[in-house]
C-alpha positions in Angstrom: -33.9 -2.0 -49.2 -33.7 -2.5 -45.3 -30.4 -3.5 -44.0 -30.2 -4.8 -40.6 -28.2 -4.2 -38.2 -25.6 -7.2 -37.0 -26.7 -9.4 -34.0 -22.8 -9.6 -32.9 -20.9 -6.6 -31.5 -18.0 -5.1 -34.5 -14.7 -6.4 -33.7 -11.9 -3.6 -34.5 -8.4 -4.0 -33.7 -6.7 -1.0 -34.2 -3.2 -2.4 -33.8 -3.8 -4.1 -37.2 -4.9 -0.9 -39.2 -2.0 1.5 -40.3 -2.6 5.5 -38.4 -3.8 6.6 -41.8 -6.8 5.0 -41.6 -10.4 6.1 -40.8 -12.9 4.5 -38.5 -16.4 5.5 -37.7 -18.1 6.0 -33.6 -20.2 2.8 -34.3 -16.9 0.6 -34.4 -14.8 2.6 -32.4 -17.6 2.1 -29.2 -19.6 -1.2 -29.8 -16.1 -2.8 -29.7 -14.9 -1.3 -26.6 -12.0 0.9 -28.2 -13.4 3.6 -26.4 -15.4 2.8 -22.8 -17.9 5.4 -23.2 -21.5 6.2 -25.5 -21.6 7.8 -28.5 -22.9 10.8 -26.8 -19.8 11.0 -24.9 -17.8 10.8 -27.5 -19.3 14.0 -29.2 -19.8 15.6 -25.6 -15.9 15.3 -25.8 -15.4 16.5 -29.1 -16.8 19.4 -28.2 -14.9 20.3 -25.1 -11.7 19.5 -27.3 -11.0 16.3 -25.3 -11.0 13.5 -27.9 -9.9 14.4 -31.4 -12.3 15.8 -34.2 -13.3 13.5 -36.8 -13.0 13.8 -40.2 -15.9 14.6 -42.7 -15.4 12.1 -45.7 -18.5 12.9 -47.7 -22.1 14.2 -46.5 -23.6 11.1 -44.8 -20.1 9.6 -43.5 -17.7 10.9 -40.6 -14.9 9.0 -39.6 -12.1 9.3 -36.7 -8.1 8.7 -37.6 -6.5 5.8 -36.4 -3.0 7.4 -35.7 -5.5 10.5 -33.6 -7.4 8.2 -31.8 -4.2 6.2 -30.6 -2.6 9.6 -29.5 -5.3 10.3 -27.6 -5.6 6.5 -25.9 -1.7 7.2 -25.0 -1.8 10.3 -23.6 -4.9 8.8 -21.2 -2.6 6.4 -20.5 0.4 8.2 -19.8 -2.0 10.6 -17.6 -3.1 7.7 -15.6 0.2 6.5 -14.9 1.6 9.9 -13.9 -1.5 10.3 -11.4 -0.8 7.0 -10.2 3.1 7.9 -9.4 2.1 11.2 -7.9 -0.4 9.0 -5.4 2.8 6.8 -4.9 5.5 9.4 -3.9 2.8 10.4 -1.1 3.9 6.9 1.0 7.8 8.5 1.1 
């Protein structure tokens, strides 16, 4: 049996799954949850900059919802810092 891929991106909304869950890269990228490839994301992994996934069974890896949000806050939070440093500069 072939399956086929779907023609239309995966919608996720993480705000509606509880931080226990799992999500796989597929989901987590083709619905713009994280703006970068799926190479990235492992190139990241690696360097310990995005958090590791979790290996459910052989064929199936999955990220946590509560990690990945951490890690979308802290970008966040290190964007807004940068931006306040770059602010005090016009004192």
């Amino acid at each position: 049996m072939v399956t086929q891929k779907p023609d239309k991106p995966v919608r996720l909304d993480l705000d509606n799954l509880p931080d226990a869950a799992f999500v796989r890269a597929a989901p987590l990228i083709n619905s713009g949850v994280l703006p970068f490839s799926k190479a990235t994301l492992w190139r990241l992994v690696k360097a310990g900059r995005f958090p590791k996934p979790a290996k459910l069974s052989d064929n199936i890896t999955a990220w946590n919802v509560g990690a990945v949000r951490r890690w979308q806050a802290s970008m966040l939070a290190a964007q807004v810092t940068s931006a306040d440093e770059e602010g005090d500069n016009d004192l």
